[in-house]
DRENDO-1510 file (C-alpha; in Angstrom, 1 decimal, always signed):
<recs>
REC; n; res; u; v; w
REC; 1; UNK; +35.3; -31.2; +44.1 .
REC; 2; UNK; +33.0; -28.9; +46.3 .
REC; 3; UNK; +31.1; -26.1; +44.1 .
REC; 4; UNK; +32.3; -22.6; +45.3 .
REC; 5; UNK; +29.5; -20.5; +47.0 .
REC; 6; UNK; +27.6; -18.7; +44.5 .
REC; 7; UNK; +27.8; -15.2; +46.2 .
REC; 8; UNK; +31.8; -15.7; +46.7 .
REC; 9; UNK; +31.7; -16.5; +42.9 .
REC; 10; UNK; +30.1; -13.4; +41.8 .
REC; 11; UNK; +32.0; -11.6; +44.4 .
REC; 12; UNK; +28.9; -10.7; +46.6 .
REC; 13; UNK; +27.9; -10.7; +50.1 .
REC; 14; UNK; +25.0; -13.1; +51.2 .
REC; 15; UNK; +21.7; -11.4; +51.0 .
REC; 16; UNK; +22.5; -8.9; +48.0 .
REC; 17; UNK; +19.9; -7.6; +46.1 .
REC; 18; UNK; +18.7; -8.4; +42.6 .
REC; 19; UNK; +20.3; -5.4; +41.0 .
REC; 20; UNK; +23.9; -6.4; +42.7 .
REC; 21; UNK; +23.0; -9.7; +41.7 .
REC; 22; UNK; +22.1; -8.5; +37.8 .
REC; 23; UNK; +25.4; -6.1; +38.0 .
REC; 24; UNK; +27.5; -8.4; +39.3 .
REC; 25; UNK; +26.5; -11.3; +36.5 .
REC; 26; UNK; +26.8; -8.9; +33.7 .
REC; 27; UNK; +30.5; -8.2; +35.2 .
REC; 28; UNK; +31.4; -11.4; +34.9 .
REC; 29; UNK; +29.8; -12.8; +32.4 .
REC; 30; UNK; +31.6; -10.2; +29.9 .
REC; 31; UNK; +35.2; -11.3; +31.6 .
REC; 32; UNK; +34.7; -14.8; +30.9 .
REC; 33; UNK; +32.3; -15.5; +27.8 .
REC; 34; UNK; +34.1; -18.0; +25.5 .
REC; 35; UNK; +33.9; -15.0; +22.4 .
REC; 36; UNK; +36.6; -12.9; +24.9 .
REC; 37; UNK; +38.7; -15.7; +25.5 .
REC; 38; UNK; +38.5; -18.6; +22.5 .
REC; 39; UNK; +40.7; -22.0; +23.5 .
REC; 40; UNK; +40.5; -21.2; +26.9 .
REC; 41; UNK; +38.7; -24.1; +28.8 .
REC; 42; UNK; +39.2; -22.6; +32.0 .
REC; 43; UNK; +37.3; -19.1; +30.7 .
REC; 44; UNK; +34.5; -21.3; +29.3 .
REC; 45; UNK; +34.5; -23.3; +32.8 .
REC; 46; UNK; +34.4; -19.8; +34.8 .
REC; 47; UNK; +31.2; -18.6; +32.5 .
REC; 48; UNK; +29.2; -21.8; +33.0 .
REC; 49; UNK; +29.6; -21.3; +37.0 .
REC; 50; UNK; +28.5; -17.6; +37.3 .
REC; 51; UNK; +26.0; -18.1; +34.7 .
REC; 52; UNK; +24.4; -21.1; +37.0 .
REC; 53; UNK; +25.1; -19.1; +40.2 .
REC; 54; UNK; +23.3; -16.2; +38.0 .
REC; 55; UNK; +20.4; -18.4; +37.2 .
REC; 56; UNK; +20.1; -19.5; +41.1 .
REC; 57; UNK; +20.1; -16.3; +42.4 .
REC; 58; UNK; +18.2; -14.2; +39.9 .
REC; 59; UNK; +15.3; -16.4; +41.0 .
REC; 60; UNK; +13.5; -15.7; +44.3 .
REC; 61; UNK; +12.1; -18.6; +45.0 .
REC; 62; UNK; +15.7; -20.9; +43.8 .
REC; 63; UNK; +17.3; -18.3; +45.7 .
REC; 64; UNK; +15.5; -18.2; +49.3 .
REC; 65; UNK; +16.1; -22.5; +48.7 .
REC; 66; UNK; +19.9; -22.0; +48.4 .
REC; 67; UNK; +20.2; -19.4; +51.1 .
REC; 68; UNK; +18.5; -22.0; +53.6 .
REC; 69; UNK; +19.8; -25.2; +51.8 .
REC; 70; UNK; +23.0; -24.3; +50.1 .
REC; 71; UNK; +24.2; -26.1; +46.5 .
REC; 72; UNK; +22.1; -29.2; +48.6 .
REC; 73; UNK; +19.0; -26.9; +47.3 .
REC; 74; UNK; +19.5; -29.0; +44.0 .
REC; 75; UNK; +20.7; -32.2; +44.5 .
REC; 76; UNK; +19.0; -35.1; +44.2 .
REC; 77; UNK; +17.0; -35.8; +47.3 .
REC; 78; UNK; +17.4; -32.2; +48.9 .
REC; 79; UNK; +14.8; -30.1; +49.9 .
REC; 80; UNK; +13.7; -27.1; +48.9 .
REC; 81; UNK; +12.9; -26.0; +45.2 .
REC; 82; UNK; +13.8; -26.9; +41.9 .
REC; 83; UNK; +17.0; -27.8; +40.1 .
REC; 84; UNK; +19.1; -25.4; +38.3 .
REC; 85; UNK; +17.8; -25.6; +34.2 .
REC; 86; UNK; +14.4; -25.3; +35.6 .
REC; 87; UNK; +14.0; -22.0; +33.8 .
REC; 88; UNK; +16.5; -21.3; +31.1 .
REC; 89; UNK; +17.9; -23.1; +27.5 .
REC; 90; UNK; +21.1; -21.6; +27.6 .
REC; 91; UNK; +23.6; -19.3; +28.7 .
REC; 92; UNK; +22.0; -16.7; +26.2 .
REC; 93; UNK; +18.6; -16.9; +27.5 .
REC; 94; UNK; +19.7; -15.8; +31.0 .
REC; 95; UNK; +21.8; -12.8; +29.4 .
REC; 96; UNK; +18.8; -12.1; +27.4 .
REC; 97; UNK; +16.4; -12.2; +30.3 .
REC; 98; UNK; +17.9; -8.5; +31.9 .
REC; 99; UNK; +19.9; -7.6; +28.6 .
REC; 100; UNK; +16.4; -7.3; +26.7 .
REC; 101; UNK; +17.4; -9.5; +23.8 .
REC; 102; UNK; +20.4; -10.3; +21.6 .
REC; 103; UNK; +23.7; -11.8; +22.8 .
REC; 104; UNK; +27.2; -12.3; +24.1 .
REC; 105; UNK; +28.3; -12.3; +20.3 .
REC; 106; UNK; +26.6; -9.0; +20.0 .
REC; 107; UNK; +28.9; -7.6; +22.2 .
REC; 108; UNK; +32.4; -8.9; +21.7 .
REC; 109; UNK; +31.7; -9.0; +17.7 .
REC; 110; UNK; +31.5; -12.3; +15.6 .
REC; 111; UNK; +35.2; -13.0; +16.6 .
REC; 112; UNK; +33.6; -16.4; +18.6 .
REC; 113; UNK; +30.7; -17.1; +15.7 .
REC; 114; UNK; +27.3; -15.9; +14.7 .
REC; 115; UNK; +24.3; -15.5; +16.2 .
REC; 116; UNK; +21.9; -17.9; +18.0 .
REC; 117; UNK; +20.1; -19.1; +14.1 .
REC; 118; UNK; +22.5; -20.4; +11.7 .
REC; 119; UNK; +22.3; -19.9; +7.9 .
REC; 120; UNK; +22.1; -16.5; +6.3 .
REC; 121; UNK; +20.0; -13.7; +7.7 .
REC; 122; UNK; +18.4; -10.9; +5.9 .
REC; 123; UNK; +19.6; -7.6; +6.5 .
REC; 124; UNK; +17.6; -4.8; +8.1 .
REC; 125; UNK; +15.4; -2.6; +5.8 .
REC; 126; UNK; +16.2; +1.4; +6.3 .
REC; 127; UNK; +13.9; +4.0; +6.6 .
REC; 128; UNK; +14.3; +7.5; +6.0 .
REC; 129; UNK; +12.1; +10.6; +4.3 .
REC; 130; UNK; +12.0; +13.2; +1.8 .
REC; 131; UNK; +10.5; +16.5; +0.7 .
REC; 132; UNK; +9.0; +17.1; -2.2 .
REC; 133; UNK; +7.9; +19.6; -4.3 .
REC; 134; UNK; +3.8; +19.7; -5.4 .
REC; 135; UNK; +5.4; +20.0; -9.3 .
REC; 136; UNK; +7.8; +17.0; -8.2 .
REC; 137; UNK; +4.4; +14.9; -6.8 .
REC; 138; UNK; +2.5; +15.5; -10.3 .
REC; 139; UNK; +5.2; +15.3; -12.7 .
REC; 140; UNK; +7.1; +12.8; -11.2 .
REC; 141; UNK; +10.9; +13.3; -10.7 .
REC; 142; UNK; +14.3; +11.6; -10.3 .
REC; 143; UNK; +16.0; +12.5; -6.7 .
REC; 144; UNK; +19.5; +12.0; -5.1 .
REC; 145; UNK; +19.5; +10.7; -1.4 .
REC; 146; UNK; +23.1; +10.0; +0.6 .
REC; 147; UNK; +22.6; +7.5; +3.8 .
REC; 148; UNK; +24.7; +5.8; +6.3 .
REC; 149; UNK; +24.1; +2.2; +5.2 .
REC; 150; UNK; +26.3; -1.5; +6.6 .
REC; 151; UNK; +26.9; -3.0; +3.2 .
REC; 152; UNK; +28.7; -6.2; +2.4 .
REC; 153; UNK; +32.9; -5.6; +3.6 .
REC; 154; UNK; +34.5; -6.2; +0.3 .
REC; 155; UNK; +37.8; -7.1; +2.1 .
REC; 156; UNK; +36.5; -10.2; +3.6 .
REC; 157; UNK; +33.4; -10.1; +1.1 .
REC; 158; UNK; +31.5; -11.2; +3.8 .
REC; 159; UNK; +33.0; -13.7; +5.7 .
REC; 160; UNK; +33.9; -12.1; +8.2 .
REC; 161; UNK; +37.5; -13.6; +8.6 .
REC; 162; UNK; +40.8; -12.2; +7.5 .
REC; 163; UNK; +41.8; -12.6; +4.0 .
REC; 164; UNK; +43.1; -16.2; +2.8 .
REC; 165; UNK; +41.7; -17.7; +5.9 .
REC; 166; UNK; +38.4; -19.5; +6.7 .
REC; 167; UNK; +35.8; -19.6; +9.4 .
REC; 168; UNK; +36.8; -23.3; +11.0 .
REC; 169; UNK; +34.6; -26.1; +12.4 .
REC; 170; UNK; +33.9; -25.1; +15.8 .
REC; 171; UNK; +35.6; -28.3; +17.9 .
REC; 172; UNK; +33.3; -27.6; +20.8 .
REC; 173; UNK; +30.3; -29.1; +19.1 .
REC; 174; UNK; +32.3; -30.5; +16.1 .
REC; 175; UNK; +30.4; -28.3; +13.9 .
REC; 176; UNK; +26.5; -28.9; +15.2 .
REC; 177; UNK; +25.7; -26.2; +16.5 .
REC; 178; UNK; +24.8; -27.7; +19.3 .
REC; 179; UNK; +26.2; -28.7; +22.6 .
REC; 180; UNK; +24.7; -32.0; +25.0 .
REC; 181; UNK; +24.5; -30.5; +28.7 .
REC; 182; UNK; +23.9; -33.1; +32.3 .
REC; 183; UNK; +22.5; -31.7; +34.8 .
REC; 184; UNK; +22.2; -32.5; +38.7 .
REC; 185; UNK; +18.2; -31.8; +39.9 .
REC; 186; UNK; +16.3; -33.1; +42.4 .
REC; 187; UNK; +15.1; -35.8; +40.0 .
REC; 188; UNK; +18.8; -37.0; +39.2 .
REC; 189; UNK; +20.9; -36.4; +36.5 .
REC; 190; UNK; +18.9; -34.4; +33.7 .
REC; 191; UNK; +20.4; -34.3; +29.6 .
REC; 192; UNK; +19.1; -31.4; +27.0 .
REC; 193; UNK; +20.2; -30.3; +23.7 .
REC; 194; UNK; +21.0; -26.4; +23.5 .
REC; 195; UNK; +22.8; -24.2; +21.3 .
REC; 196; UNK; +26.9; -24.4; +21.5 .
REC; 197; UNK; +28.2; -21.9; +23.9 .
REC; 198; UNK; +31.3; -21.6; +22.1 .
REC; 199; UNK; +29.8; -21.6; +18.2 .
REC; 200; UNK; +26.1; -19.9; +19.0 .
REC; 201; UNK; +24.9; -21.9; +16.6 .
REC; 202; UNK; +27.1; -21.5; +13.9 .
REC; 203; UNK; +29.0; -24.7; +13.6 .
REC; 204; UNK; +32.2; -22.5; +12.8 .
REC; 205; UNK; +34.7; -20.4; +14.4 .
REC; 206; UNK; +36.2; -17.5; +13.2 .
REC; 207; UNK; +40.2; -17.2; +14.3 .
REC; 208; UNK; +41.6; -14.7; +12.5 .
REC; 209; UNK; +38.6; -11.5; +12.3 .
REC; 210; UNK; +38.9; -9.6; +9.0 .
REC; 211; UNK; +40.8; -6.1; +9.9 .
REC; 212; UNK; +38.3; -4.1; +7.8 .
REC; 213; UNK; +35.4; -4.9; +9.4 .
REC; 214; UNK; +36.7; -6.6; +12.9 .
REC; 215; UNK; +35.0; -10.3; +11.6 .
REC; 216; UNK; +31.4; -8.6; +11.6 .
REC; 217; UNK; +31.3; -9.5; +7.5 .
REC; 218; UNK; +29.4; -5.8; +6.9 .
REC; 219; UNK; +31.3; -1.9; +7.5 .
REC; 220; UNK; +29.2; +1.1; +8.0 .
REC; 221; UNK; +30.1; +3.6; +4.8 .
REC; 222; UNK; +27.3; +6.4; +3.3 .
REC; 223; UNK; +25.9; +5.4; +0.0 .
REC; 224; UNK; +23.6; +7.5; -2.7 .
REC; 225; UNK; +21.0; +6.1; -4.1 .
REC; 226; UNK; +18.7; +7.5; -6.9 .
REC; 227; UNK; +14.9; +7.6; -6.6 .
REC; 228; UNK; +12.0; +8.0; -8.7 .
REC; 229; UNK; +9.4; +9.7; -7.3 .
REC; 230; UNK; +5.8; +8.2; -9.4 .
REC; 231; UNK; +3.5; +10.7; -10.2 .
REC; 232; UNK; +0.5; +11.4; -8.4 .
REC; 233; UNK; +2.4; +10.5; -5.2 .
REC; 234; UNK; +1.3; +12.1; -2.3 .
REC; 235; UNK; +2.2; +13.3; +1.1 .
REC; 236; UNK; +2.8; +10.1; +4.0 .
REC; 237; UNK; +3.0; +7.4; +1.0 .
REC; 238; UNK; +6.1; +5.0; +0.8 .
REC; 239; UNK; +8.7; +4.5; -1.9 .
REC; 240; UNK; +10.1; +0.7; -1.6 .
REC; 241; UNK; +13.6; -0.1; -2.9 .
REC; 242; UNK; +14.1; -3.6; -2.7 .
REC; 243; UNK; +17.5; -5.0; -1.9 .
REC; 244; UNK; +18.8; -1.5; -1.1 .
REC; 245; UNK; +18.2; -1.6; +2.9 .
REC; 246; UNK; +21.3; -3.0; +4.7 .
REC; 247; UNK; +23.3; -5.6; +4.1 .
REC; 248; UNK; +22.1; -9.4; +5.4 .
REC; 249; UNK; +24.6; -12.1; +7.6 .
REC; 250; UNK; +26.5; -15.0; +6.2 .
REC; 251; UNK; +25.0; -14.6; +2.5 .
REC; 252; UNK; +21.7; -13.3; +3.5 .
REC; 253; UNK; +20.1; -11.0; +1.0 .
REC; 254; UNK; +20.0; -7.0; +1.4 .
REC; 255; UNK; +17.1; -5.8; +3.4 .
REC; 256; UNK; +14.9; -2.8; +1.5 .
REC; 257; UNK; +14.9; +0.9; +1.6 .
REC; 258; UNK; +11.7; +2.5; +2.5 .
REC; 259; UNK; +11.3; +6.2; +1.8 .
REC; 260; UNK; +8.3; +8.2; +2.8 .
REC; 261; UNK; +7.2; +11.5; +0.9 .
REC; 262; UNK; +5.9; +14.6; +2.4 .
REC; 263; UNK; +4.7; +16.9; -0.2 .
REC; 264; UNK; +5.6; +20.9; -0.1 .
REC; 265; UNK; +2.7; +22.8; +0.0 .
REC; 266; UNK; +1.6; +25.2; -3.4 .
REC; 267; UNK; +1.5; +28.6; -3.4 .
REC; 268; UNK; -1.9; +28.8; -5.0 .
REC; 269; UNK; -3.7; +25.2; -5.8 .
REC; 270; UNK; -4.3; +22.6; -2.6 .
REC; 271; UNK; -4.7; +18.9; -3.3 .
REC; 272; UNK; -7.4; +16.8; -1.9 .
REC; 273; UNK; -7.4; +13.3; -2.9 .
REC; 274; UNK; -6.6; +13.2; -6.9 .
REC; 275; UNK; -8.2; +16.4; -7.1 .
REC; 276; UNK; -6.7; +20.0; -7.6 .
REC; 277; UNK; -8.7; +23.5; -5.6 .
REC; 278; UNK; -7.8; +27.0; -6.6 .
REC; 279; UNK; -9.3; +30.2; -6.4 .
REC; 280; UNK; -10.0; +32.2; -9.7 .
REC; 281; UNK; -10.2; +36.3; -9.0 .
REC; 282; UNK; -13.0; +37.5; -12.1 .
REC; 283; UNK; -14.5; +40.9; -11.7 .
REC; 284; UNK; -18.2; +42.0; -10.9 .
REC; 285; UNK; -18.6; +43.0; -14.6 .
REC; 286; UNK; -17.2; +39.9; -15.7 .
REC; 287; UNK; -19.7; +37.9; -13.1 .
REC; 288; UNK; -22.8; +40.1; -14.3 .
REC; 289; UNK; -22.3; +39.9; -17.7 .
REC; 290; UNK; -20.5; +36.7; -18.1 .
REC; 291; UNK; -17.3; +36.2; -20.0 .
REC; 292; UNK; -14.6; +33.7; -21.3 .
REC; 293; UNK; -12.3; +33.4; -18.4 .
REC; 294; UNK; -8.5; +31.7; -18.5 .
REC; 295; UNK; -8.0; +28.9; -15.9 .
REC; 296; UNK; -4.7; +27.8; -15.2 .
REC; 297; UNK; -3.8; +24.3; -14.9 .
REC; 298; UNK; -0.7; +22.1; -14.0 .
REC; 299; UNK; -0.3; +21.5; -17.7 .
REC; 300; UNK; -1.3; +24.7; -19.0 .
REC; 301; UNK; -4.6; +27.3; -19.5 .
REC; 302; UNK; -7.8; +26.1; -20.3 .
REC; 303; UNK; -10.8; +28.5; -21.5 .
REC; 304; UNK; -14.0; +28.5; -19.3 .
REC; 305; UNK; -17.4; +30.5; -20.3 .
REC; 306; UNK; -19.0; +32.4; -17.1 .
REC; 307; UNK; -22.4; +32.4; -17.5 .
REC; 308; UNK; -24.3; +35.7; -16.7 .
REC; 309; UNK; -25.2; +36.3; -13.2 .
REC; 310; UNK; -22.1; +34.0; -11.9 .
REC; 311; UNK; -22.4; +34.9; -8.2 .
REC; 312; UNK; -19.6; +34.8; -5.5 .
REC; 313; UNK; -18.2; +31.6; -4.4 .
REC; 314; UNK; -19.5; +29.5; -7.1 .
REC; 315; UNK; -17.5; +26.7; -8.2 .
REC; 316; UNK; -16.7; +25.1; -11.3 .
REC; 317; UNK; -14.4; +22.1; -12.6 .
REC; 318; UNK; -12.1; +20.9; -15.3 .
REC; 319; UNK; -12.4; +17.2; -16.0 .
REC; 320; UNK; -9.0; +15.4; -15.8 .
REC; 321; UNK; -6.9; +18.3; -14.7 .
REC; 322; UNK; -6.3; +17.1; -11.3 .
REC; 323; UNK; -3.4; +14.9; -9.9 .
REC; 324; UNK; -2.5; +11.5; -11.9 .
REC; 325; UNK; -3.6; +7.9; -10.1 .
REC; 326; UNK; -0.1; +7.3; -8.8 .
REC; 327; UNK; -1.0; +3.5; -9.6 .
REC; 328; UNK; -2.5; +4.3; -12.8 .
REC; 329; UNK; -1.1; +8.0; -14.8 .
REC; 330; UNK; -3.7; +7.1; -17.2 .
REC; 331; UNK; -6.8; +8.1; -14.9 .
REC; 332; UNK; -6.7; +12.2; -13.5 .
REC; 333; UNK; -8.9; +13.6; -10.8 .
REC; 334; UNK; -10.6; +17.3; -11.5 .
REC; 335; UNK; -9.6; +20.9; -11.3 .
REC; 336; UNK; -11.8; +22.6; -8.9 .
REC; 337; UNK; -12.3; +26.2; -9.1 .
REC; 338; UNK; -14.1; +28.7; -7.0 .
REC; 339; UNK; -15.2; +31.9; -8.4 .
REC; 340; UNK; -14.1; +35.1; -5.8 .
REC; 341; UNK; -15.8; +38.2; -7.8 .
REC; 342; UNK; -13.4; +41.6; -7.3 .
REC; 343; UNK; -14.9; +44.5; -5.5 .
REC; 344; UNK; -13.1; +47.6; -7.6 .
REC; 345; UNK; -12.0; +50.2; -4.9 .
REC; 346; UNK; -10.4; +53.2; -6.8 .
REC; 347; UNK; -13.6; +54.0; -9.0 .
REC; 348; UNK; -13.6; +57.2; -11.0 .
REC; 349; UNK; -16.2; +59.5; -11.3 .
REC; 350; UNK; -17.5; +58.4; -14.1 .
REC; 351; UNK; -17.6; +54.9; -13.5 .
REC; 352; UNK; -19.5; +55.4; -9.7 .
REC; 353; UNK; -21.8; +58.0; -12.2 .
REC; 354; UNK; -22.6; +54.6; -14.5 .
REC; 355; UNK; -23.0; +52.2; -10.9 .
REC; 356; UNK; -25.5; +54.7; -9.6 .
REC; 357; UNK; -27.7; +54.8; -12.9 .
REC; 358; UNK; -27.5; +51.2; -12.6 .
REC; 359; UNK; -28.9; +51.2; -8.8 .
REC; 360; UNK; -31.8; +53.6; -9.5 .
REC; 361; UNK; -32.4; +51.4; -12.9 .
REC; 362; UNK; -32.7; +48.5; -10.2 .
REC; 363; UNK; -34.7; +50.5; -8.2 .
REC; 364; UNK; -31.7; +50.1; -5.4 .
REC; 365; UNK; -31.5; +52.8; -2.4 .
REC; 366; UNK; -27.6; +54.2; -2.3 .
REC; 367; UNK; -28.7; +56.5; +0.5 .
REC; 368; UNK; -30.9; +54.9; +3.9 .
REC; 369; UNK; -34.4; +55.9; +3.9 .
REC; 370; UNK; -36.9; +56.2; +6.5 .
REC; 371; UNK; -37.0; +52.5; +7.1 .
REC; 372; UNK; -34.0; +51.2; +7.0 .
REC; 373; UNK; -32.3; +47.8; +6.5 .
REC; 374; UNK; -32.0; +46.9; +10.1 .
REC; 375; UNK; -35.7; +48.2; +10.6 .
REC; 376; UNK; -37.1; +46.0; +8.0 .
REC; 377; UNK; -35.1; +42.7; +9.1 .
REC; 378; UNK; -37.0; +43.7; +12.7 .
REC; 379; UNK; -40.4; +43.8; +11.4 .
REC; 380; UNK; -39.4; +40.3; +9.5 .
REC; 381; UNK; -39.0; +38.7; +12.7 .
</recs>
């Protein structure tokens, strides 16, 4: 029997375009693919044809030999350009080469059998986020988080097929996987192995789809999970939970959950690696004379002695009351402190009275003499 002319077969005019062509495949290809239509040779017959006409005419070079040849492009002894197979495995790799990746039984479901691999597949890992506070990051804490997550259907547990039936042995490729394929080139008849058109690998069939989840073997439902957040964790670091991502295919394990941290900012203290920074207010008596100060912590108060003549902006630390290793709570970073001396404002009389014996006891100038400061810095330079 004569083959029908590719363009009449995708419904096209001669001369379309790659996009009609693309368009026109994808049409087609949906209509006929054996997952929409199981037991139905002639569907299965249909899907091989467009999806060589595709492969013919997708091609520039296959397709300028057909327009000028016709289907004599390709058989033995013919000029013009390659045979069809030249370029593809399987009726997947041409959907796959516009679709960017996956396949038919994406589309329709695993009504018509799993994907390309067989045997169980691992389930996706999820990732999500969380906000923390800076107690929650040093202390360490236990949080509640709610996500969408595909888990394992329990009607079907899995199978994907309806209760008290089975997945059968796909009588396509009698349970392979795979599928012997002849085909006329210019160098004859040409035989390859590829993946069952009808199966995609699986070896079975699924006739009867679970209900629950229409014979996809996982449902979509929101689950909560509890988290411990480590102490010492800090802001952009990531929490693992293995075998809490998304359920796998066919048996495969559960993919992880991955939870990254951002960490709240303080009010007062700011974190820097393992190490704690905060201000401490003391006043300029305090500074001059030196005194036993209180510095708070994360755990508490701890006493420091100012030495006399502390001046502004000094710092000081307090061994191992920073933030906790978060891979070892046994080792602690410092508490850094800078000193910020207090400039009194509302002075009484008696107390500027005692500041301005203590100038003139300095020898200080409260009032701008002849030469002043500017005048002095001047003759400095």
């Amino acid at each position: 029997m004569d083959k029908q002319d590719y363009y009449e077969l995708l419904g096209l005019s001669k001369g379309a375009s790659e996009d009609e062509v693309k368009k026109a495949y994808r049409k087609m290809a949906k209509k006929y693919h054996p997952d929409a239509n199981q037991n139905s040779k002639e569907a299965e017959a249909k899907f091989k044809e467009v999806s060589e006409a595709y492969e013919v005419l997708s091609d520039p070079q296959k397709k300028a030999a057909y327009d000028h040849y016709g289907h004599g492009a390709f058989n033995q002894g013919a000029g013009g350009g390659g045979g069809f197979g030249g370029g593809y495995t399987n009726m997947d790799d041409i959907f796959e080469s516009f679709f960017g990746g996956g396949s038919f039984g994406d589309i329709f479901g695993r009504s018509g059998g799993a994907g390309r691999r067989r045997g169980p597949q691992p389930g996706p890992n999820v990732q999500t986020h969380i906000n923390i506070t800076f107690d929650e990051a040093y202390f360490g804490a236990k949080k509640d988080i709610t996500l969408p997550m595909r888990e394992t259907c329990t009607a079907c547990t899995g199978t994907g097929a309806t209760k008290g039936t089975k997945a059968e042995t796909c009588r396509h490729c009698s349970g392979s996987g795979q599928e012997r394929v002849e085909q006329q080139t210019m160098f004859g008849t040409m035989a390859s192995i590829r993946t069952c058109s009808i199966c995609r690998g699986d070896g079975k069939v699924i006739k009867d789809p679970c209900k629950t989840c229409s014979g996809h073997g996982r449902v979509r439902r929101s689950s909560t999970f509890e988290i411990s957040i480590p102490r010492g964790i800090d802001s952009g670091q990531t929490i693992r939970l293995q075998g809490k991502g998304e359920a796998g295919e066919r048996g495969g394990r559960n993919g992880d959950l991955l939870i990254t941290v951002s960490v709240k900012e303080h009010d007062h203290y700011e974190r820097k690696g393992s190490n704690i920074y905060v201000d401490i207010p003391v006043s300029f008596a305090q500074a001059s004379l030196g005194a036993e100060i209180t510095i708070p912590t994360m755990e508490g108060t701890e006493k420091y002695t100012l030495k006399p003549g502390t001046q502004p902006e000094e710092r000081g630390n307090v061994k191992g009351k920073g933030f906790p290793s978060v891979k070892n709570n046994r080792i602690f970073g410092d508490l850094i402190f800078t000193i910020k001396v207090q400039i009194p404002t509302n002075l009484s009389e008696r107390q500027k009275e005692l500041l301005r014996e203590f100038a003139n006891e300095s020898g200080e100038e409260l009032k701008e003499n002849k030469k002043g400061i500017f005048s002095k810095i001047k003759d400095k330079l």
